[in-house]
C-alpha positions in Angstrom: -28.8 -22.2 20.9 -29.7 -23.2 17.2 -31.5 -26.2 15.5 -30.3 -27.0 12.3 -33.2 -28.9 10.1 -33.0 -31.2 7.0 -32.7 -28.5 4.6 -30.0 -26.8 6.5 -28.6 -30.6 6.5 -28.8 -31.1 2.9 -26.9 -28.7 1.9 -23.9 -29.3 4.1 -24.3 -32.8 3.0 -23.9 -31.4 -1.0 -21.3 -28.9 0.0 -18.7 -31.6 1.1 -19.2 -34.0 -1.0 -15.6 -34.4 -3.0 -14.2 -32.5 -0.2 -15.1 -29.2 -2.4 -16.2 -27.3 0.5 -14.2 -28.1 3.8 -15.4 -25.8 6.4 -19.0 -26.8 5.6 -17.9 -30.7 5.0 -16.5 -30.1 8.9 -19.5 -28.9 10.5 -21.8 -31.1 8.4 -19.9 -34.3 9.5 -20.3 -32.7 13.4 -23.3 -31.4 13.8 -26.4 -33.8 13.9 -29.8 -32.1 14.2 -28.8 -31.4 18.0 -28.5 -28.0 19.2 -24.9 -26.3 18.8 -23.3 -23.6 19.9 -21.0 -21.8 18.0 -18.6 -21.0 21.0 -17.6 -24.3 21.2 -16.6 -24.8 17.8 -12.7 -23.8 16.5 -12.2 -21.2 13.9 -12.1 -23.4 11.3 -16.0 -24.1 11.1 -17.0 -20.5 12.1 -17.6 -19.8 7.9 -20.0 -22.2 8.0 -21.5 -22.2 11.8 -22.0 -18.3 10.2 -23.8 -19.5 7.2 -26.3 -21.8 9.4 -27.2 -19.4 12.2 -27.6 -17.0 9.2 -30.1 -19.2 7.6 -31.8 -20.5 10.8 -32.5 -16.9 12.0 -33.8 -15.5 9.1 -36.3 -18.6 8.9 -37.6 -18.5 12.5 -38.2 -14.7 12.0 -40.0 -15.9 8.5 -42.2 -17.7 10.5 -43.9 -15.2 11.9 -44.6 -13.2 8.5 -47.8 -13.1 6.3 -46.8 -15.9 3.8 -47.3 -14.9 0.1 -50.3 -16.0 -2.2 -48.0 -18.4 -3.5 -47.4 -20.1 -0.1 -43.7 -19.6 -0.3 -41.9 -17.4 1.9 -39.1 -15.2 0.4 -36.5 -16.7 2.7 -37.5 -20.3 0.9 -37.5 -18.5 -2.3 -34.0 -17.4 -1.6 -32.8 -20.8 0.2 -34.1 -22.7 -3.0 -31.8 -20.4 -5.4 -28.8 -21.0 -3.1 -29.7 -24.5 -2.9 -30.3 -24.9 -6.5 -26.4 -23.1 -7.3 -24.6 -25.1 -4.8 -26.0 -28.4 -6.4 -24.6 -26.6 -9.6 -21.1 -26.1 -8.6 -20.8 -29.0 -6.6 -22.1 -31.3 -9.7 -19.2 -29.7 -12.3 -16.6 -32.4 -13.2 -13.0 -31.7 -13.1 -12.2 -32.1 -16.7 -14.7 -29.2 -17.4 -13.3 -27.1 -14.7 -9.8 -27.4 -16.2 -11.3 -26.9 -19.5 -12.3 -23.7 -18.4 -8.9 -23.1 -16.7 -6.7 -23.9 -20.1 -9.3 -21.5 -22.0 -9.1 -18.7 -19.6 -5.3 -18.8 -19.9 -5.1 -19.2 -23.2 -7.7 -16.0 -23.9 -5.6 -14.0 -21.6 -2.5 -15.0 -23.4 -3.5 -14.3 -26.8 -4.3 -10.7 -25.8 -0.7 -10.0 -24.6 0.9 -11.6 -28.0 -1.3 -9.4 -30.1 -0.3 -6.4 -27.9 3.2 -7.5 -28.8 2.7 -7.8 -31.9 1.3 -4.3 -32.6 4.1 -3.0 -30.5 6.8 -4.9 -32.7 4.5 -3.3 -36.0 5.1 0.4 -34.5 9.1 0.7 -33.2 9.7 0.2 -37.1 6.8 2.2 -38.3 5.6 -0.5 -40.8 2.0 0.4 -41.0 3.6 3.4 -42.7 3.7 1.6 -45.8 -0.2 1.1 -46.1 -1.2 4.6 -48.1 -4.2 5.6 -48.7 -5.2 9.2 -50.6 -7.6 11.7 -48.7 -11.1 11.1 -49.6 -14.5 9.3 -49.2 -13.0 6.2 -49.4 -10.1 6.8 -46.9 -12.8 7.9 -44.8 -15.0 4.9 -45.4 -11.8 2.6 -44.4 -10.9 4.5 -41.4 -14.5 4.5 -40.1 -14.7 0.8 -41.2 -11.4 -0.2 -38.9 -12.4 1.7 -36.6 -15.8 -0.5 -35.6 -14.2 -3.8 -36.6 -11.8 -3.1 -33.8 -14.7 -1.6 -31.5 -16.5 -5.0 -32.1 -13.5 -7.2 -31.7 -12.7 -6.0 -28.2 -16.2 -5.7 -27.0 -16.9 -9.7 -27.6 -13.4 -10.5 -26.6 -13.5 -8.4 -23.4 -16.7 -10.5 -22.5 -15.8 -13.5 -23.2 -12.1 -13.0 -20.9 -14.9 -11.6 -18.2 -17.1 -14.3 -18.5 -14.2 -17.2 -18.0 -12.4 -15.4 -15.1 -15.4 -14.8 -13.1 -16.8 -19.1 -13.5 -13.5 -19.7 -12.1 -13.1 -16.8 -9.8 -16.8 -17.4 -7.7 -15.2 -21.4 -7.8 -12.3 -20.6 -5.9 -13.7 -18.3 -3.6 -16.4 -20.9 -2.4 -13.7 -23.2 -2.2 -11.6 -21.1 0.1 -11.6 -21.2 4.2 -12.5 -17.7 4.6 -15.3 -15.7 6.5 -18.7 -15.1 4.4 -17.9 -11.4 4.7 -15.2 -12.4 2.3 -17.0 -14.8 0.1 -20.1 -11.9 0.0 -17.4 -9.1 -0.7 -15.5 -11.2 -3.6 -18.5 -12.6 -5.2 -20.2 -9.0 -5.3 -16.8 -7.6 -6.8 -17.4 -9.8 -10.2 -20.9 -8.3 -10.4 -19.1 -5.2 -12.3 -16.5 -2.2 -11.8 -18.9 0.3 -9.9 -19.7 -3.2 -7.5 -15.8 -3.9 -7.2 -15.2 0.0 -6.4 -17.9 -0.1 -3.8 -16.6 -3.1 -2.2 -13.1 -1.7 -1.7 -14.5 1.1 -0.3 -16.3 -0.8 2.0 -12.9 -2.6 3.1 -12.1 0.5 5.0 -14.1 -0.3 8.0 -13.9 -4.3 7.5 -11.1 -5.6 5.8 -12.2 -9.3 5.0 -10.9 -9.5 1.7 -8.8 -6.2 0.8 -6.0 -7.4 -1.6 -8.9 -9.8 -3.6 -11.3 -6.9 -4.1 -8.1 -4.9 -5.4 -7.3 -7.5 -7.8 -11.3 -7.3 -8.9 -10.9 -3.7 -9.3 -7.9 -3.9 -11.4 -9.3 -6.6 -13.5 -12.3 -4.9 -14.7 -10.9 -1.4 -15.0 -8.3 -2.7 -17.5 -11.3 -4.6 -19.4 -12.4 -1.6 -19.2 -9.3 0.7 -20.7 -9.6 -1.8 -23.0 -12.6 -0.5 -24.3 -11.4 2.8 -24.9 -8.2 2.4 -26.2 -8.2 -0.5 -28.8 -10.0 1.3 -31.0 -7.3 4.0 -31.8 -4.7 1.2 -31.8 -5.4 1.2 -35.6 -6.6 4.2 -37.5 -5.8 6.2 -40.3 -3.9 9.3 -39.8 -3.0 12.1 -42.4 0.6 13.2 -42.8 2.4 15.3 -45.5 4.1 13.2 -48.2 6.4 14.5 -50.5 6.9 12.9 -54.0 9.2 14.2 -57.3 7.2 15.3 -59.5 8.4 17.1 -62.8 7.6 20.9 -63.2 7.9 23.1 -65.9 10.4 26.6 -65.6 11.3 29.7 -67.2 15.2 29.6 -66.2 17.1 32.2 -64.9 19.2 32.9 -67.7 18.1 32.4 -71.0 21.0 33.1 -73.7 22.2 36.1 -72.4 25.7 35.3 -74.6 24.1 35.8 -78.1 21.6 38.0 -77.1 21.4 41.1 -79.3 21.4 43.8 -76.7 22.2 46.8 -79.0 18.2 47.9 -79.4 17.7 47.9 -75.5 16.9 51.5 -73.9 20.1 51.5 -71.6 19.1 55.1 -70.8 16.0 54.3 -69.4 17.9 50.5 -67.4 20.5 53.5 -66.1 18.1 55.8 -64.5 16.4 52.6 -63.3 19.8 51.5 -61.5 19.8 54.2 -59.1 16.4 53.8 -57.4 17.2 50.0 -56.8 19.2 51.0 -53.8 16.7 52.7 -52.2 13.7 50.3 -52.6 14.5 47.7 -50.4 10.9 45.8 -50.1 10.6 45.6 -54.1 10.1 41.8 -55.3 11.0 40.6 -58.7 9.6 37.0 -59.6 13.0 34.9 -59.9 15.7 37.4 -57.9 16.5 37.5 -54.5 19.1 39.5 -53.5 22.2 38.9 -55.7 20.4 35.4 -56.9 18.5 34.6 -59.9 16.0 31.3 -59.6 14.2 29.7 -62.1 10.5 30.8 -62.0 7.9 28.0 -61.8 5.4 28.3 -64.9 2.6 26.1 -62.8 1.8 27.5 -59.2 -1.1 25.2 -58.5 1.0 22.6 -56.6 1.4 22.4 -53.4 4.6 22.5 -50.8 7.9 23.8 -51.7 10.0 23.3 -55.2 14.2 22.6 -56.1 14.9 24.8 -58.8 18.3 26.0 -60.2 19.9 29.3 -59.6 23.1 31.3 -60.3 24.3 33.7 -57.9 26.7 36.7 -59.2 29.4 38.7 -57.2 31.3 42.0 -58.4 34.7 42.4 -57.4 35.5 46.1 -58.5 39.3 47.9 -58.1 40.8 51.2 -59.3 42.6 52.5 -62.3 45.3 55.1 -61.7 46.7 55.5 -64.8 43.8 56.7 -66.8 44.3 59.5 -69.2 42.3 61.8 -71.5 42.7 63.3 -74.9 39.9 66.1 -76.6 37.8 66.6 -76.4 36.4 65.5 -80.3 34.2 67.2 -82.5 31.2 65.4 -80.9 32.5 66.5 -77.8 33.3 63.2 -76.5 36.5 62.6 -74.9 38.9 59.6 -75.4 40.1 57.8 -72.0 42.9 55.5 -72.4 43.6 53.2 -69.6 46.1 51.1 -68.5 45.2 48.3 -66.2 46.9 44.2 -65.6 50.1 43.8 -66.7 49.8 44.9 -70.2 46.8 45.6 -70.9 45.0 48.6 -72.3 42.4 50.3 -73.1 41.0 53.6 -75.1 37.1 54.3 -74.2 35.6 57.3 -75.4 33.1 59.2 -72.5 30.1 60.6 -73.9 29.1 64.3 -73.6 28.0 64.8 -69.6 24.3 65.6 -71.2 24.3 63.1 -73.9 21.5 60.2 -73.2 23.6 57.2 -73.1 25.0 57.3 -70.1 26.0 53.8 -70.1 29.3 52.7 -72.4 28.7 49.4 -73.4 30.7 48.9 -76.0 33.7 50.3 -76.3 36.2 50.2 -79.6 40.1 50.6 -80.1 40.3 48.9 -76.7 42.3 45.7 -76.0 39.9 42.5 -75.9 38.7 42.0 -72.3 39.0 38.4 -71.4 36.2 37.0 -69.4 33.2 38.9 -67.1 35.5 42.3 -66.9 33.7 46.0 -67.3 35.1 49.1 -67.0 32.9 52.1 -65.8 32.9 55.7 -65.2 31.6 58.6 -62.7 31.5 61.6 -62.0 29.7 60.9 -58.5 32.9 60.4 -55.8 32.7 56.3 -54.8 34.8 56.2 -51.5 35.5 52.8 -49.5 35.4 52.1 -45.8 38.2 54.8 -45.3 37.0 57.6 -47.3 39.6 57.0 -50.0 38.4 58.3 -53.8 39.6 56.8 -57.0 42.0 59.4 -58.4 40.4 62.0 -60.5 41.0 63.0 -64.1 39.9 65.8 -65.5 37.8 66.0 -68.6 37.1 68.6 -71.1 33.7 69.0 -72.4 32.9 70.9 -75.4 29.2 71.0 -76.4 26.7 73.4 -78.5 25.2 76.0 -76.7 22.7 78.5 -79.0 25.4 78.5 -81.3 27.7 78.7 -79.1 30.5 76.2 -78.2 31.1 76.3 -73.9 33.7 74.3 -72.3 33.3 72.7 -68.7 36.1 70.5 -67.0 34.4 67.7 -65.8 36.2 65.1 -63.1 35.9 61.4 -63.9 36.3 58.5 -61.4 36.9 55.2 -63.6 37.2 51.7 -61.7 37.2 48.0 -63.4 35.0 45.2 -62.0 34.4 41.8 -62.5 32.3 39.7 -62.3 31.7 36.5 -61.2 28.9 33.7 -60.7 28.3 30.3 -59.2 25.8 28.0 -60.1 23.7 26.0 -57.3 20.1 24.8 -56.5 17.7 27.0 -54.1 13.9 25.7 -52.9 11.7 28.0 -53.8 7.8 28.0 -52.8 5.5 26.6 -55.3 2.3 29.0 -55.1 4.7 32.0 -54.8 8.1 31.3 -56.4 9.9 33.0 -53.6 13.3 31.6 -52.8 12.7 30.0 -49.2 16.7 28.8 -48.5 20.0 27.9 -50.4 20.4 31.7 -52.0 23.8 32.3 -51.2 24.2 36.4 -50.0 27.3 38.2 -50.3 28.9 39.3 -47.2 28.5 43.0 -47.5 29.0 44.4 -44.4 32.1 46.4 -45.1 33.3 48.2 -48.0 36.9 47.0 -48.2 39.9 49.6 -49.2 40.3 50.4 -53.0 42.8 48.4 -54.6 44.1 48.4 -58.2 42.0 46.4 -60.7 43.5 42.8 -61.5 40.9 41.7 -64.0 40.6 37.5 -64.5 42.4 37.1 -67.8 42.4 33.2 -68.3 44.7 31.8 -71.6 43.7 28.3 -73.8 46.0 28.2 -76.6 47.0 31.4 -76.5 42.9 33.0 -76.6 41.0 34.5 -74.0 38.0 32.2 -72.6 35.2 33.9 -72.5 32.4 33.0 -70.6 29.1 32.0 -72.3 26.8 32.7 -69.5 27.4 36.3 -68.4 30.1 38.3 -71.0 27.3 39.1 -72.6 28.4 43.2 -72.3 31.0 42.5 -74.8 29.5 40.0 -77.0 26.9 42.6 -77.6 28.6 45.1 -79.5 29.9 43.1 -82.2 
C-alpha cells in the first residue's frame, strides 16, 4: 500500500499538462490521495506508479533520519531539483523546441557538406597548388592551421553536443518507457565513459540497448572528431622539381680543328693498354663508351639533363696489304688496298721507335669520314680464333754501328667509327651519368670480315665529319 501526498500530486499534475508526459498524466488523472496498489494498474502507468513508490519510500525512510542544520532533508533537496526541471521542460513552448530541432539539423548538416567539400578538394589534389618554401614561416603557417582547425572543431563539436542532448533528454521524458530506461538514456548524454558504462550495464538489464548504442556512437565520433580534423589541413613537404639553367663544360669541345700534332701520343698509347684492365676507374664526363657534359656548379640539388654523344667502332680486315723496304730510317711502306678502289700507302715505324701510334699518314688516298687504319704486331683473333692475315716486315735499325735485320709480322685492320648524339641525366653533386647512356652490346666478338669503310659522296667530295674526323684533320 502507498499514499501519494501533494507534492507527489503536483508534479503529476505538471507532468501532463499538454499531454507532454502520458504515463504520468494517466496515473495523475487516476490516482487521488487514496492508497493504490500497483498490481492493479496496466502496464502502461507502471513508469510512473515506479516513479511514485520510488519517491514515497525514500521519503518515509527520510523520516526517520537526523534532519540537517538546514532543516531540509536530502530527499527534499533532491525532490526540489526534480521538481524544479520538470516545471522547466514542461514550461518550453513549441516554437523554441522546433527552433532547437531546425538548428540541430542544420549543425549536423553543415558538418557533412564541409566533409564533402574537403573530399571533392582532395580526388583532384587542388590544395597542391598552394606552395609554400621550407622555413620559419612555412612552419609558422602550418602550426597556425593547425590550431585554427583544433579550435574550430572543439566549439563546433560542443555546440552539435549541446543541441542533441536538449532534445535527446526531451524525447526520452516524453517516451512510454520504464525509468530504468529513462535513468540509462539520460546518464548516456552525461559523456562517452557514462555512455560506455551504460552499455555495459545493458548486459544484465536490457532497458534501453539500441538507445545507449546510438549514445555511444554519437559521442565517440564527436570524439574522432577531435583527433582527426586537425590533420584534415596541414602542410606537408614533397620534392618539387623546377628547370633551372646550369652552366657545362660539353663533351666535345672542337675536336675538328683541334691542333693535335704537339700531343705526347706515346705516352696516350701506353695509357690505352691499362684502360682494359682498370675497370672501377671514373673519369668526370665518360661512362662507358659515352661522353656527358660535366656540370661546372655541383651545389644544386637532385638530378640534371645534360647532352651526350655515344661512339661505336666497327673494325674489319685488310687482306691485301703489302710491304716495300725497309727505308733508310728503317721504316717500312705498307700499301693497302681496301673498298672498291681505294688505297692506301702508310709507312710503319721502326718496332722501337717512340711513336707507336700513326696518325697521319701521307701518299695515302683521302679517307672519307670517321675511318682509321691501325697496325699490330700483337695477334687480335675474333670469337672463332681467326687472325687477320699476317705480313711480314723487314726491320733494319742501328745497332753499335751495326745495321741488324728482324722480320717482324704485322696485323693491319680498318675501323670506323661512329657516334649518336642524345641526352643522359646525370647527378648534380657528382656528375655521374644515372640513365639514358646507351652501351654497346659487347657480348660477342663477331667473325672478321673485310673492312667496308663509310665513304659518303656530295658533289663528287667526301663529307667529312666535323665532330670526330679529327685523326685526319690533324695532320694537315
Amino acid at each position: 500500500m502507498l499514499t501519494l501526498d501533494s507534492d507527489h500530486h503536483s508534479i503529476l499534475r505538471r507532468c501532463s499538462s499538454s499531454h507532454r508526459y502520458p504515463s504520468l498524466a494517466y496515473l495523475d488523472s487516476s490516482f487521488g490521495a487514496s492508497p493504490i496498489q500497483k498490481a492493479d494498474r496496466d502496464d502502461e502507468t507502471a513508469p510512473a506508479v515506479e516513479l511514485a513508490i520510488a519517491l514515497s519510500v525514500a521519503k518515509n525512510r527520510d523520516r526517520n533520519r537526523t534532519p540537517p542544520p538546514d532543516g531540509k532533508s536530502s530527499l527534499e533537496s533532491s525532490f526540489a531539483a526534480v521538481k524544479r526541471r520538470v516545471t522547466m521542460l514542461s514550461e518550453l513552448s513549441p516554437r523554441r523546441v522546433t527552433r532547437g530541432f531546425v538548428l540541430c539539423f542544420i549543425l549536423h548538416g553543415l558538418l557533412v557538406v564541409l566533409h564533402l567539400i574537403l573530399l571533392g578538394l582532395y580526388v583532384p589534389h587542388v590544395e597542391h597548388r598552394l606552395v609554400m618554401q621550407l622555413g620559419s614561416q612555412s612552419n609558422i603557417a602550418g602550426t597556425a592551421i593547425t590550431i585554427a582547425m583544433q579550435s574550430f572543431i572543439t566549439g563546433y563539436a560542443a555546440i552539435l553536443v549541446v543541441c542533441a542532448q536538449r532534445l535527446a533528454l526531451r524525447r526520452n521524458l516524453c517516451l512510454r518507457q520504464t525509468l530504468t530506461a529513462t535513468h540509462d538514456l539520460s546518464a548516456s548524454w552525461t559523456g562517452l565513459g557514462s555512455a560506455l558504462v551504460s552499455l555495459w550495464r545493458q548486459r544484465y538489464i536490457r532497458s534501453s540497448l539500441l538507445g545507449t548504442i546510438s549514445i555511444v556512437l554519437y559521442l565517440g565520433g564527436i570524439a574522432v572528431l577531435h583527433v582527426t580534423t586537425s590533420t584534415l589541413l596541414s602542410l606537408q613537404s614533397f620534392n618539387g622539381t623546377a628547370a633551372v639553367p646550369v652552366l657545362t663544360s660539353p663533351a666535345l669541345s672542337g675536336l675538328s680543328s683541334a691542333n693535335i700534332q704537339s700531343y705526347d701520343w706515346a705516352d696516350a698509347s701506353s695509357v690505352m693498354r691499362l684502360l682494359d684492365r682498370l675497370p672501377e676507374m671514373t673519369v668526370v664526363g665518360l661512362s662507358n663508351n659515352t661522353l656527358s657534359d660535366v656540370l661546372q656548379d655541383t651545389s644544386g640539388t637532385g638530378n640534371t639533363t645534360v647532352n651526350a654523344t655515344t661512339f661505336e667502332v666497327k673494325c674489319g680486315t685488310l687482306p691485301n696489304a703489302g710491304n716495300s723496304g725497309p727505308l733508310p730510317d728503317g721504316s717500312v711502306l705498307i700499301t693497302v688496298s681496301y673498298g672498291a678502289n681505294s688505297t692506301l700507302s702508310m709507312l710503319v715505324p721502326p718496332l722501337c721507335d717512340k711513336n707507336s701510334i700513326q696518325y697521319f699518314v701521307p701518299n695515302s688516298t683521302e679517307l672519307s669520314g670517321s675511318n682509321m687504319l691501325f697496325y699490330t704486331t700483337v695477334p687480335i683473333v675474333d670469337s672463332a680464333r681467326g687472325q687477320v692475315s699476317n705480313t711480314t716486315d723487314s726491320v733494319t735499325w742501328d745497332d753499335a754501328g751495326r745495321n741488324s735485320t728482324i722480320n717482324m709480322f704485322t696485323q693491319y685492320f680498318g675501323c670506323t667509327l661512329s657516334s649518336t648524339s642524345h641526352t643522359v641525366l646525370v647527378d648534380s653533386k657528382t656528375n655521374k651519368v644515372l640513365s639514358g647512356g646507351i652501351i654497346k652490346n659487347s657480348d660477342q666478338n663477331p667473325l672478321w670480315e673485310p673492312w667496308q669503310p663509310g665513304s659518303p659522296v656530295d658533289g663528287g667530295k667526301s663529307v667529312q665529319d666535323p665532330s670526330v674526323d679529327w685523326v685526319r684533320r690533324a695532320g694537315q
